[in-house]
ChimeraX commands (.cxc) that place a marker at each C-alpha (Angstrom):
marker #1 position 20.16,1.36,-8.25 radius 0.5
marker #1 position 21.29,2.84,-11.63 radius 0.5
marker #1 position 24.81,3.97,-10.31 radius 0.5
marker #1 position 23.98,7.02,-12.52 radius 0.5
marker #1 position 21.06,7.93,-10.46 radius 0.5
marker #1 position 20.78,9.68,-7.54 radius 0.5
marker #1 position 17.99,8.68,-4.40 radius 0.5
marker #1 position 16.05,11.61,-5.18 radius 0.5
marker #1 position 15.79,11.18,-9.14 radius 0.5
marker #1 position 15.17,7.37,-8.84 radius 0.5
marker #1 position 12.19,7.81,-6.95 radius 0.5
marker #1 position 11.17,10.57,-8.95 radius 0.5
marker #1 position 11.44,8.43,-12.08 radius 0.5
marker #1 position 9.03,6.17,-10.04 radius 0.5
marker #1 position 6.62,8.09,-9.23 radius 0.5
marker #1 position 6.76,8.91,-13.35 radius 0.5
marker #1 position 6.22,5.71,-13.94 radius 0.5
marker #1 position 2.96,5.45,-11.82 radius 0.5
marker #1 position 1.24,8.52,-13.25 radius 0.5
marker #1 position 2.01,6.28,-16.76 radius 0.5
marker #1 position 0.97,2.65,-15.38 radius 0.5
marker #1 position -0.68,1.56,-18.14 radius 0.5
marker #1 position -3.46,-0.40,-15.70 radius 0.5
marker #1 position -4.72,3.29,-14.70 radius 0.5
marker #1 position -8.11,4.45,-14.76 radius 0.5
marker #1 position -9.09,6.95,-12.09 radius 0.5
marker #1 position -7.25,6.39,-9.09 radius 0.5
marker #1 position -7.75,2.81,-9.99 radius 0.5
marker #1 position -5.77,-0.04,-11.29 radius 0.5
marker #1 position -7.70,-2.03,-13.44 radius 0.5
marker #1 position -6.31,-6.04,-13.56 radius 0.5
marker #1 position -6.19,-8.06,-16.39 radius 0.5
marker #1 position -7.99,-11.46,-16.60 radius 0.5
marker #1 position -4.71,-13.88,-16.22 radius 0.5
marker #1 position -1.82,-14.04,-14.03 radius 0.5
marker #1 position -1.51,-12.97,-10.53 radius 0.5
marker #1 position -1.42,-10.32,-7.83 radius 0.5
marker #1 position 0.38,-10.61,-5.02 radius 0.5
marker #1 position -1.38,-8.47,-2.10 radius 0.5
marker #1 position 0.77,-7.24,1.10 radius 0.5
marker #1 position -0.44,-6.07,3.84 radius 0.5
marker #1 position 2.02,-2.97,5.79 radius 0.5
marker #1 position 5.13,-3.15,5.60 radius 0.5
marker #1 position 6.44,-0.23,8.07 radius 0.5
marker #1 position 10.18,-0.07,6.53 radius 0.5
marker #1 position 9.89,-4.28,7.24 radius 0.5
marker #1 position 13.39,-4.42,5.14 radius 0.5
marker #1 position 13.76,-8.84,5.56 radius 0.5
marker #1 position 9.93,-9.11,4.70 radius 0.5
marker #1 position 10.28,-6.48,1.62 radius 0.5
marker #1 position 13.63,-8.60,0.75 radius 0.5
marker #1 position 11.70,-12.28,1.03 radius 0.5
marker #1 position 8.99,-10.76,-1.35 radius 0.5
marker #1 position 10.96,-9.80,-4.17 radius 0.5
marker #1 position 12.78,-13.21,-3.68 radius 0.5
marker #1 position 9.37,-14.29,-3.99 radius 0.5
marker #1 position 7.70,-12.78,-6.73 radius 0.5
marker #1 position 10.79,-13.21,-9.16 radius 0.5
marker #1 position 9.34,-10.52,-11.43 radius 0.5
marker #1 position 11.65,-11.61,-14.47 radius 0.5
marker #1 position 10.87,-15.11,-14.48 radius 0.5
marker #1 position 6.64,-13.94,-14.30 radius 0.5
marker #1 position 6.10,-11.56,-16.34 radius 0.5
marker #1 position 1.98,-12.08,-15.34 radius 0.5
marker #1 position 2.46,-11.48,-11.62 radius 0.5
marker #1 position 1.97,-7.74,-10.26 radius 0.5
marker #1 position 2.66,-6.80,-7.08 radius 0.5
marker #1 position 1.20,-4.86,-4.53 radius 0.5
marker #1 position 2.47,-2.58,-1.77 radius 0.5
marker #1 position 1.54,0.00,0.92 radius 0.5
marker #1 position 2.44,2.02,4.03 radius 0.5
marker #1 position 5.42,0.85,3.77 radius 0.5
marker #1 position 6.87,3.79,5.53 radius 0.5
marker #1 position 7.06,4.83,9.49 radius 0.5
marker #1 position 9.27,2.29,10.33 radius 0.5
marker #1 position 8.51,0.99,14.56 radius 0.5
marker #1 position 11.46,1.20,15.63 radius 0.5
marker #1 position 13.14,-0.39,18.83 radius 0.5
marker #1 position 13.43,2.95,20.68 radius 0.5
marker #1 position 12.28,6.41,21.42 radius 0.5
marker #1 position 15.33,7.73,20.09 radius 0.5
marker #1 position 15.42,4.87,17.10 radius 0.5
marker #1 position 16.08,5.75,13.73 radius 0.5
marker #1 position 13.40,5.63,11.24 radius 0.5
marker #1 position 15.57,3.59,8.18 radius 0.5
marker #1 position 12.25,2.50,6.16 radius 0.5
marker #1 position 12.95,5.49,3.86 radius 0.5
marker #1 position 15.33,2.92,2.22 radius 0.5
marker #1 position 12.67,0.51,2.02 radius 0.5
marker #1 position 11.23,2.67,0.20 radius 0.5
marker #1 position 14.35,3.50,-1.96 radius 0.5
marker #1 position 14.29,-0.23,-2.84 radius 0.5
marker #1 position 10.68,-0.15,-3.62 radius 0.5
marker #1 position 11.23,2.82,-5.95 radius 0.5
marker #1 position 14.19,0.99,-7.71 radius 0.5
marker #1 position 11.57,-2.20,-8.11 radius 0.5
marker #1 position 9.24,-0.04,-9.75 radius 0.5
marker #1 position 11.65,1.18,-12.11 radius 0.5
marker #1 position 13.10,-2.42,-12.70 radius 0.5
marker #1 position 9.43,-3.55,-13.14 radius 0.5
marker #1 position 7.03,-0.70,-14.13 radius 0.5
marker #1 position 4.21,-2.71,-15.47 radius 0.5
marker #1 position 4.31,-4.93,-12.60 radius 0.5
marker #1 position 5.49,-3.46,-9.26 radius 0.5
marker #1 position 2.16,-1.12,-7.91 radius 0.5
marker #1 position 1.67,1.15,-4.71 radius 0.5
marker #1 position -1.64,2.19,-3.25 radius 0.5
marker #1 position -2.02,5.15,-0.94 radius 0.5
marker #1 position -2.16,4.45,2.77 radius 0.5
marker #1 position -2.81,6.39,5.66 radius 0.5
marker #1 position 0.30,7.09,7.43 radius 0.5
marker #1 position 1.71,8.10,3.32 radius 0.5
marker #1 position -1.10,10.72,3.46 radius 0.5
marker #1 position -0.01,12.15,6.58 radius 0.5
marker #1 position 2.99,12.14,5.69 radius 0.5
marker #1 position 2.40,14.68,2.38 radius 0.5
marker #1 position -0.46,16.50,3.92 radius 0.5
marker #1 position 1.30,17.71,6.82 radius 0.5
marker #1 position -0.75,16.10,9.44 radius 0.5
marker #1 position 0.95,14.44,12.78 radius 0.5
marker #1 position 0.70,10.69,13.52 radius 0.5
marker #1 position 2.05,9.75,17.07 radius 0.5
marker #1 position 3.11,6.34,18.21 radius 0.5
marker #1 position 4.96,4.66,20.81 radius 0.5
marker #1 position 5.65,8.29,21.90 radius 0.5
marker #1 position 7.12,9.18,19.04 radius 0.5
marker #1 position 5.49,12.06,16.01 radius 0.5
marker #1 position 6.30,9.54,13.51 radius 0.5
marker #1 position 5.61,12.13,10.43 radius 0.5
marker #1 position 8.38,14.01,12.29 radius 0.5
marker #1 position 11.00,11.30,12.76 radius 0.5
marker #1 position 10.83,10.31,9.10 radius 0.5
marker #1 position 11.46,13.23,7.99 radius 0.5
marker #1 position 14.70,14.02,10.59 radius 0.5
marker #1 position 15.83,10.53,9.81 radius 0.5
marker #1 position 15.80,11.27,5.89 radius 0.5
marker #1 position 17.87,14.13,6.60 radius 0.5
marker #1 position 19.98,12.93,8.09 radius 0.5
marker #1 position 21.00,10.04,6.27 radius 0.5
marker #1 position 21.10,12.09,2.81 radius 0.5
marker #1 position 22.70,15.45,4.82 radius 0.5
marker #1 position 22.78,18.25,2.43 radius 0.5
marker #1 position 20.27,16.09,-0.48 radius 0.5
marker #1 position 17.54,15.37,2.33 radius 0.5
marker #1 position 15.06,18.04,0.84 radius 0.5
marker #1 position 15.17,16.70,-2.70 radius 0.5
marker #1 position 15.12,13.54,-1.71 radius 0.5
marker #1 position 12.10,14.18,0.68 radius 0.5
marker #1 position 10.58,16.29,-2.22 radius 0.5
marker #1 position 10.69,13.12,-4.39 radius 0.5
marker #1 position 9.45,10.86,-1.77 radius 0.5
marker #1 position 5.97,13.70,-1.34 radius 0.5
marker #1 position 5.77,13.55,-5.67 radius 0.5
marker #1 position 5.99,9.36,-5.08 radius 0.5
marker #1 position 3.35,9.69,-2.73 radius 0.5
marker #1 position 1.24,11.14,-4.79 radius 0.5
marker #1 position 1.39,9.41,-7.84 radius 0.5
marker #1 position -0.25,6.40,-6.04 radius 0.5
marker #1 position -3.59,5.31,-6.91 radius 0.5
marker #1 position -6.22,4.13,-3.99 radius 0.5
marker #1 position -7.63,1.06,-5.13 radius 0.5
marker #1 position -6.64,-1.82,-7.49 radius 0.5
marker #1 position -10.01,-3.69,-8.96 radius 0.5
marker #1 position -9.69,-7.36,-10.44 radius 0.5
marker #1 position -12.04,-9.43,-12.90 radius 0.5
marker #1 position -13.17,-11.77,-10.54 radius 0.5
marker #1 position -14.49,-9.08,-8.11 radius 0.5
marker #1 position -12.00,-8.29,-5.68 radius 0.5
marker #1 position -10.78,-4.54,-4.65 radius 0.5
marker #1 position -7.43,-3.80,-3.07 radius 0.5
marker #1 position -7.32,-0.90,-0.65 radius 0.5
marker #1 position -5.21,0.05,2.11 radius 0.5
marker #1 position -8.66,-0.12,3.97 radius 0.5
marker #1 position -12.04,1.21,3.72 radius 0.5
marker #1 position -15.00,3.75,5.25 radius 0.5
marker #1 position -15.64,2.65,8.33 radius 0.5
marker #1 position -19.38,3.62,9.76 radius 0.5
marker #1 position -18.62,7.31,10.71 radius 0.5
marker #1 position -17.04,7.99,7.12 radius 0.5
marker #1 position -19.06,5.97,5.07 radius 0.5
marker #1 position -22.77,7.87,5.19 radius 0.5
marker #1 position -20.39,10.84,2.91 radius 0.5
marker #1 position -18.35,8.28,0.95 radius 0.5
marker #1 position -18.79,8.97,-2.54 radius 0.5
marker #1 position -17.34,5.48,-4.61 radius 0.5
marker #1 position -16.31,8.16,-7.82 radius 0.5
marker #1 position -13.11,9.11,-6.30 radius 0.5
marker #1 position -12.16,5.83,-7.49 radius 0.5
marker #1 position -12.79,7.20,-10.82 radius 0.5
marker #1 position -11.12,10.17,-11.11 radius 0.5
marker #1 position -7.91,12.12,-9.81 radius 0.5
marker #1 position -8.39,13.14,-6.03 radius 0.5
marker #1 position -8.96,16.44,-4.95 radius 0.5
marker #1 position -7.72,18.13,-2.15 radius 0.5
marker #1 position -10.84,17.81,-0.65 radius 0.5
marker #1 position -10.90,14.35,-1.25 radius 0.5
marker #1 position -7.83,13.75,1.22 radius 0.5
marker #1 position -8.75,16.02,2.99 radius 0.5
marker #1 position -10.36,14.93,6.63 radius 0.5
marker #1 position -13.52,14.82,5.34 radius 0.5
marker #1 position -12.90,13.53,2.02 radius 0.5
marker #1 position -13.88,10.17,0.62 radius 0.5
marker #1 position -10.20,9.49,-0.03 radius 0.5
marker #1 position -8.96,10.08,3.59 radius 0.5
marker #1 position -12.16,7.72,4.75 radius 0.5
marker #1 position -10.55,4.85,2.42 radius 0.5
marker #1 position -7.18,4.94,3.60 radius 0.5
marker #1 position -8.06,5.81,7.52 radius 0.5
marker #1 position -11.29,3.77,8.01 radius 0.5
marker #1 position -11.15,0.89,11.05 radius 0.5
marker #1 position -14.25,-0.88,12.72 radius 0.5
marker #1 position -16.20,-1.98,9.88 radius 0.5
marker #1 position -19.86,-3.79,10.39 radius 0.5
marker #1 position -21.53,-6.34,8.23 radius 0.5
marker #1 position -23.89,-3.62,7.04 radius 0.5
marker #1 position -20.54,-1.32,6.21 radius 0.5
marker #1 position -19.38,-4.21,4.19 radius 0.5
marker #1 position -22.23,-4.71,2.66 radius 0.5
marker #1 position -22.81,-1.15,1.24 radius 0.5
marker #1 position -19.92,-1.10,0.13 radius 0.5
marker #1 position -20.08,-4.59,-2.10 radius 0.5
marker #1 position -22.99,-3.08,-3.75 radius 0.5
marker #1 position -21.59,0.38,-4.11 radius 0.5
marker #1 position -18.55,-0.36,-5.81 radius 0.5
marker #1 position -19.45,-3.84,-7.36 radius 0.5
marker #1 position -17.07,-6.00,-5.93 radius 0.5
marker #1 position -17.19,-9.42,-3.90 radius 0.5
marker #1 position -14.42,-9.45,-1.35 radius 0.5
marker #1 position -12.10,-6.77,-0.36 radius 0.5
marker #1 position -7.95,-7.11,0.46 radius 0.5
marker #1 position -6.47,-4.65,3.06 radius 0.5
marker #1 position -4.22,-3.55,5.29 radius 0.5
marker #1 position -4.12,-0.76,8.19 radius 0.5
marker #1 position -5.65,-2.88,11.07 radius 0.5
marker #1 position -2.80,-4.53,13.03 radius 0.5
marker #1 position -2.60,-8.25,13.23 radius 0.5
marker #1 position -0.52,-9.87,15.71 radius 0.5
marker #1 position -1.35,-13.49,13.96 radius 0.5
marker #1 position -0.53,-11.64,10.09 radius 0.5
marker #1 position -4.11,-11.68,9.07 radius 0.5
marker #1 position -7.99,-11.80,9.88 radius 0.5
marker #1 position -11.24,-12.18,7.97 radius 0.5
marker #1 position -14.26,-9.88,8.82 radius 0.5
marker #1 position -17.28,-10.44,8.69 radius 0.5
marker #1 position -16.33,-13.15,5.70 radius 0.5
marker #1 position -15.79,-10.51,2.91 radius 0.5
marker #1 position -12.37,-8.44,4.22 radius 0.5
marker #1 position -9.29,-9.95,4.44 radius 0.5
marker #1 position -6.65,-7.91,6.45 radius 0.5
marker #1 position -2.96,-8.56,6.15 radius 0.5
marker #1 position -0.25,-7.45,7.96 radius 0.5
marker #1 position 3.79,-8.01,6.48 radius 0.5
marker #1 position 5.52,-5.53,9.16 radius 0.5
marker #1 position 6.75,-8.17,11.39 radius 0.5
marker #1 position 7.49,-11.27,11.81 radius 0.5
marker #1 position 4.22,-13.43,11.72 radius 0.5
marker #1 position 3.50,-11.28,8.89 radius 0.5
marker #1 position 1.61,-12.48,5.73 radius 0.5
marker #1 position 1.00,-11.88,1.82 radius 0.5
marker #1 position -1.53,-13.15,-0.22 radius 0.5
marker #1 position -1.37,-14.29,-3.74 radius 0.5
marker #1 position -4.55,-14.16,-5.94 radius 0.5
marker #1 position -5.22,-15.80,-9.35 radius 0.5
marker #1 position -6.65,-13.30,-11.63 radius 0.5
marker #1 position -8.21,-16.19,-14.19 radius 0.5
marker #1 position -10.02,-18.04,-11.26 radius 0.5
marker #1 position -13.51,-17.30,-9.16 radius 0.5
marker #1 position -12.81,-16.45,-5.99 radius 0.5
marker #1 position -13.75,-17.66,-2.42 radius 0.5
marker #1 position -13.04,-17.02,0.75 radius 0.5
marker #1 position -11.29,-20.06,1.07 radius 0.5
marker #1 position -9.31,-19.90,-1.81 radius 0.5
marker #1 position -8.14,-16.79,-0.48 radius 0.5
marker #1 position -7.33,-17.64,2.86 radius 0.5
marker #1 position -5.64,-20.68,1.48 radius 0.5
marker #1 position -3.40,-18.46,-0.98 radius 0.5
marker #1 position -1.94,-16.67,2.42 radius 0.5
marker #1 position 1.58,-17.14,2.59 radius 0.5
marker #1 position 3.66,-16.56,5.70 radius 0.5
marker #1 position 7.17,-14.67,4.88 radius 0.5
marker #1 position 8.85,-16.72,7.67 radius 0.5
marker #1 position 8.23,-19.66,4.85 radius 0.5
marker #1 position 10.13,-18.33,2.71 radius 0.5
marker #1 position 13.71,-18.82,2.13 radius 0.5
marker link #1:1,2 radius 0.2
marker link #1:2,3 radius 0.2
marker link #1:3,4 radius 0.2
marker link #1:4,5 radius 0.2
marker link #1:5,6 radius 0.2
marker link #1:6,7 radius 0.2
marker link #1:7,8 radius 0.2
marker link #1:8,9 radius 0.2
marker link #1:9,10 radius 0.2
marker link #1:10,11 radius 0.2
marker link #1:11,12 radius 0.2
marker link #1:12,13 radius 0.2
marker link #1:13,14 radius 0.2
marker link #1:14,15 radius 0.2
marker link #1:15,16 radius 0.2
marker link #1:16,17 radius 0.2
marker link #1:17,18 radius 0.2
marker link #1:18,19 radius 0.2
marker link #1:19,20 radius 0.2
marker link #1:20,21 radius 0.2
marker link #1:21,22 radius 0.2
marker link #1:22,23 radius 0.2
marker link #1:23,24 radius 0.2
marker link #1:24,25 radius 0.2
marker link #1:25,26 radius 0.2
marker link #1:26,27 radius 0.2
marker link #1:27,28 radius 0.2
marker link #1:28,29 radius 0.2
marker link #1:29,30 radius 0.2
marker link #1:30,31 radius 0.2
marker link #1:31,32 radius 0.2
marker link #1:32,33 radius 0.2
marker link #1:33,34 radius 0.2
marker link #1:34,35 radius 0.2
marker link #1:35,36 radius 0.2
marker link #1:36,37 radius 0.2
marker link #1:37,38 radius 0.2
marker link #1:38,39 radius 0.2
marker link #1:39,40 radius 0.2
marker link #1:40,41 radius 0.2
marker link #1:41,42 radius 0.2
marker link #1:42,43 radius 0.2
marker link #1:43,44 radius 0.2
marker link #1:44,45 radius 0.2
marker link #1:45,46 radius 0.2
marker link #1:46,47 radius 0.2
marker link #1:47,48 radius 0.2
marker link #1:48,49 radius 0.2
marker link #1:49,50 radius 0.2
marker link #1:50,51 radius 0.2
marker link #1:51,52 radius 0.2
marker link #1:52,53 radius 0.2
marker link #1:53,54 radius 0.2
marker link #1:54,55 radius 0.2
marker link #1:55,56 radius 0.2
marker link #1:56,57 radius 0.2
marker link #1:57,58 radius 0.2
marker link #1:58,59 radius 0.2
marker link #1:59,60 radius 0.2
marker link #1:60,61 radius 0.2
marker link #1:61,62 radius 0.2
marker link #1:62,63 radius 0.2
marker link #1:63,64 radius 0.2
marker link #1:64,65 radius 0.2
marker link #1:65,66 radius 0.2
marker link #1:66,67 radius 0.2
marker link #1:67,68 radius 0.2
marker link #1:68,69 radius 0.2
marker link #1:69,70 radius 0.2
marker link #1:70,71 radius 0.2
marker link #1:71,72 radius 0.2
marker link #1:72,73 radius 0.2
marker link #1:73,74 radius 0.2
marker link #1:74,75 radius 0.2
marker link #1:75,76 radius 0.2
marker link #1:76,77 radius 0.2
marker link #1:77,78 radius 0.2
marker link #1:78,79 radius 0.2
marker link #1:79,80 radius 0.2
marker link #1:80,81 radius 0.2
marker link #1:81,82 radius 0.2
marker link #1:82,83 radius 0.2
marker link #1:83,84 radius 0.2
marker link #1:84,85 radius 0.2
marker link #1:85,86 radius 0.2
marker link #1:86,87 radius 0.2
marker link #1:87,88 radius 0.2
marker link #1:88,89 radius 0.2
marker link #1:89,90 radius 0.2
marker link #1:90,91 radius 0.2
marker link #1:91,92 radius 0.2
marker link #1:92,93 radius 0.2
marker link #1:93,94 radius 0.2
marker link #1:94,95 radius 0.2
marker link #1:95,96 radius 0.2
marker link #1:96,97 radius 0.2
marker link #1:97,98 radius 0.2
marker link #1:98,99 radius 0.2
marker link #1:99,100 radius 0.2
marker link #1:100,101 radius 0.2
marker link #1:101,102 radius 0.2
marker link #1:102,103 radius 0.2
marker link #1:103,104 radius 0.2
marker link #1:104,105 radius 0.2
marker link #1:105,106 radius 0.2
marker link #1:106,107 radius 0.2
marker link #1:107,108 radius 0.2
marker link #1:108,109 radius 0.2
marker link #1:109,110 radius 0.2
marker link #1:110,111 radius 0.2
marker link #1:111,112 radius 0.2
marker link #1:112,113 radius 0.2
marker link #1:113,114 radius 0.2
marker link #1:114,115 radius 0.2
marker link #1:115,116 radius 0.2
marker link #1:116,117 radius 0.2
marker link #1:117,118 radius 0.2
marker link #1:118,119 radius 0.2
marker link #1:119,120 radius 0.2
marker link #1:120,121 radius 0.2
marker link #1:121,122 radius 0.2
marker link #1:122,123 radius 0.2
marker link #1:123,124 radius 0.2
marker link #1:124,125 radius 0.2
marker link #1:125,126 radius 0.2
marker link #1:126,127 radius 0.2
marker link #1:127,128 radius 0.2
marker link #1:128,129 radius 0.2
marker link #1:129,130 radius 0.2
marker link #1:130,131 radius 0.2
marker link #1:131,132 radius 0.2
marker link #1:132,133 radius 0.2
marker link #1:133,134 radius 0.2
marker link #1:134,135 radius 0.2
marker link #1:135,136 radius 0.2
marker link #1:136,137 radius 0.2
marker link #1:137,138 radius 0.2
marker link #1:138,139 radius 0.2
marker link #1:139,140 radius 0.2
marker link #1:140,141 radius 0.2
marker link #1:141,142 radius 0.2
marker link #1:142,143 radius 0.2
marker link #1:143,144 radius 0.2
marker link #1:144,145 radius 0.2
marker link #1:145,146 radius 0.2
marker link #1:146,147 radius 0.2
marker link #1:147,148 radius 0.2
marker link #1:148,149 radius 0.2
marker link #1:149,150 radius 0.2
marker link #1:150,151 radius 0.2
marker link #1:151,152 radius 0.2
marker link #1:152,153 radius 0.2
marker link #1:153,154 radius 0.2
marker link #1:154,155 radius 0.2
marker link #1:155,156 radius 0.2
marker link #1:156,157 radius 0.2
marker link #1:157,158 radius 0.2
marker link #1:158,159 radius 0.2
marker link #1:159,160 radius 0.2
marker link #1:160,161 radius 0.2
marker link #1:161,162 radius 0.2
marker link #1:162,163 radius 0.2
marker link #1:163,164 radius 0.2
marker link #1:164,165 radius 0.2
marker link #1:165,166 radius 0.2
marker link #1:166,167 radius 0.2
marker link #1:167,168 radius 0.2
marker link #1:168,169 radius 0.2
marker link #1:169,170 radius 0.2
marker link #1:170,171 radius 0.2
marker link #1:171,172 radius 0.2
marker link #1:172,173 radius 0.2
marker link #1:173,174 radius 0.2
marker link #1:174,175 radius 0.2
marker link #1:175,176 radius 0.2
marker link #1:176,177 radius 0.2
marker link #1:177,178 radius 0.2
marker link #1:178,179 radius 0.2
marker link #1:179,180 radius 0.2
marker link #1:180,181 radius 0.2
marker link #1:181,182 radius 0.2
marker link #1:182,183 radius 0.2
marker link #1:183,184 radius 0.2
marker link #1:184,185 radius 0.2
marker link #1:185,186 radius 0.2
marker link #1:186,187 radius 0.2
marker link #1:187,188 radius 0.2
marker link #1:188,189 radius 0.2
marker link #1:189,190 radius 0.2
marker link #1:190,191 radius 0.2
marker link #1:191,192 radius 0.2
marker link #1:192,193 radius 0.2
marker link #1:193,194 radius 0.2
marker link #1:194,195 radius 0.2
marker link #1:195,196 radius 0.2
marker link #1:196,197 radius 0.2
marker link #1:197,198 radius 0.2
marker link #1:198,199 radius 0.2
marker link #1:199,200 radius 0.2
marker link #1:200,201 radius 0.2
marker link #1:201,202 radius 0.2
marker link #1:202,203 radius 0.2
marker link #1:203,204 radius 0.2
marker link #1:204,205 radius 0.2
marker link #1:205,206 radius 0.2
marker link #1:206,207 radius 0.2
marker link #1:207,208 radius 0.2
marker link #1:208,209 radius 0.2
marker link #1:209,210 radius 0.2
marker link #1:210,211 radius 0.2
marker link #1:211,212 radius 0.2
marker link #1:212,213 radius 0.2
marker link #1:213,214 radius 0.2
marker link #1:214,215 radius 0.2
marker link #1:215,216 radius 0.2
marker link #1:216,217 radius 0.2
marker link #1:217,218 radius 0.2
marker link #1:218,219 radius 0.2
marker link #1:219,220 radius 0.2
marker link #1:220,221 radius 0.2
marker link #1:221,222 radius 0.2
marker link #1:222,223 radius 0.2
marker link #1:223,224 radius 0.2
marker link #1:224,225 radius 0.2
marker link #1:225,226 radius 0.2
marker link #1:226,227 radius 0.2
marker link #1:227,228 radius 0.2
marker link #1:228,229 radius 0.2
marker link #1:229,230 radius 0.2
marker link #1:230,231 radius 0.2
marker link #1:231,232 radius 0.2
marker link #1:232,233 radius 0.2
marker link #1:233,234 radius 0.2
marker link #1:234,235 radius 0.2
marker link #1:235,236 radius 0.2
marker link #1:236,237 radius 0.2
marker link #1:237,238 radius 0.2
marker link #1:238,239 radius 0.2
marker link #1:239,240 radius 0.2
marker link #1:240,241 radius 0.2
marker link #1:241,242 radius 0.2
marker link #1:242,243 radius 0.2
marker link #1:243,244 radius 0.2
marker link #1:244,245 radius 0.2
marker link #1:245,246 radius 0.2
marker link #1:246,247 radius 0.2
marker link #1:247,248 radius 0.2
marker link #1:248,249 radius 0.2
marker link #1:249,250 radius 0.2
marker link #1:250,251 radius 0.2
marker link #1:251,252 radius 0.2
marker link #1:252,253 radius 0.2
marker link #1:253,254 radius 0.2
marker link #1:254,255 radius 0.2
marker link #1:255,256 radius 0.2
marker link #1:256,257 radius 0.2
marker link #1:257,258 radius 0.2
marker link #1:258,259 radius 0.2
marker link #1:259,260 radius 0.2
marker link #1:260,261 radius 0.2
marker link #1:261,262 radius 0.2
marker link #1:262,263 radius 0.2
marker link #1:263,264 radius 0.2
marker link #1:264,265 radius 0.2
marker link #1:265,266 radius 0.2
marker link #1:266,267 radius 0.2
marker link #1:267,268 radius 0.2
marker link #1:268,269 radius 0.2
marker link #1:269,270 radius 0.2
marker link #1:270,271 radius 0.2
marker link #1:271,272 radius 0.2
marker link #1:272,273 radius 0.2
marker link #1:273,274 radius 0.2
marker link #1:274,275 radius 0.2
marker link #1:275,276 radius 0.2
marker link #1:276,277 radius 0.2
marker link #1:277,278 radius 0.2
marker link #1:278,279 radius 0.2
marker link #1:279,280 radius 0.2
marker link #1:280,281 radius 0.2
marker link #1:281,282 radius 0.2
marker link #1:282,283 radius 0.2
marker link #1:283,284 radius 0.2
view
């Protein structure tokens, strides 16, 4: 970090820096036709897998690659008691970001809009909303409010979906069949609402969605154009799974966790996705 900066304006700068991405449309980033992405799955605070990444990507030697992350808060930690340290993941994320603004992206996830909109997520026992917080404070002591306050503006500043030339859309997840009968497919194209997030809003169904059915998948290939869909949000105790041969979920917060990596200038296939997933134990 910029020993000039402090936590709280670093990730404030960040979150700058998103509202400006240049790749912005909407609440969309919009992918060139060359290089790469590189698509994570959660990273819940993960702080080796978040290191192997950026060893990597190696964002000044590829100027072409972006990368892609999410949730990457609500660390699950060891204990009831545990401290929640992925608030320095996301610290590190934030300094990425301003290393690498045209490169490093976030999308919105679920447990990031709880986290902002107030609302309680439990697990393990634990009111995880809740212990982030305390655990920010604590660490930063009498600079825990602006740092949380820059942490709720880096929040969001992040877009929902990325969208690639060869028909692919990044999302933290999607509508499942409850939500997706009132999804509407312009919030991609706009600035959410309130309502939008909101519980009933077609934002909140992207990033909370589970369960989806062939027909789901379908509808939503035709509704927002796309062939295949990258996510996260569903655990995966192998690192990934395919459903219904059209979503690819990933999962980086442990360790059988996966990334993908996805050639912007190519067709894709389902097998040259699944052959493009990378295990972070490989890498050194």
């Amino acid at each position: 970090m910029n020993a000039s900066r402090t936590a709280a304006e670093t990730i404030a700068e960040a979150a700058k820096l998103n509202r400006e991405d240049p790749l912005i449309e909407g609440s969309q980033l919009i992918f060139p036709n060359y290089g790469q992405v590189v698509m994570t799955g959660d990273l819940h605070g993960h702080a080796r897998n978040f290191e192997k990444l950026r060893r990597f990507c190696d964002l000044e030697h590829y100027a072409p690659r972006h990368v892609i992350l999410h949730e990457l808060i609500h660390e699950d930690v060891v204990s009831l008691f545990g401290k929640d340290t992925s608030h320095e993941v996301l610290l590190r994320a934030a300094e990425w970001k301003c290393e690498f603004p045209d490169q490093v992206h976030f999308l919105l996830s679920n447990h990031e809009l709880a986290q902002v909109s107030g609302n309680e997520i439990s697990k393990n026992g634990r009111v995880v909303t809740v212990a982030f917080e305390e655990s920010v404070n604590q660490f930063y002591g009498r600079d825990g409010g602006r740092v949380m306050e820059a942490i709720e503006e880096l929040i969001r500043s992040y877009p929902l979906a990325g969208r690639t030339p060869n028909r692919v859309l990044l999302s933290h997840s999607l509508p499942g069949p409850r939500e997706l009968p009132s999804f509407d497919p312009t919030v991609l194209n706009r600035t959410p609402t309130a309502d939008d997030l909101g519980d009933s809003g077609s934002a909140h169904a992207l990033v909370w969605g589970r369960y989806q059915t062939p027909q789901v998948i379908q509808t939503l290939r035709e509704l927002l154009d796309v062939d295949y869909f990258l996510c996260g949000h569903q655990p995966q105790e192998s690192g990934y799974d395919v459903l219904h041969e059209r979503m690819v979920i990933l999962a980086s917060d442990h360790n059988h966790g996966v990334f993908l990596t996805l050639d912007l200038s190519k067709p894709v296939t389902l097998e040259s996705l699944t052959r493009n997933i990378r295990p972070f134990a490989g890498i050194a």
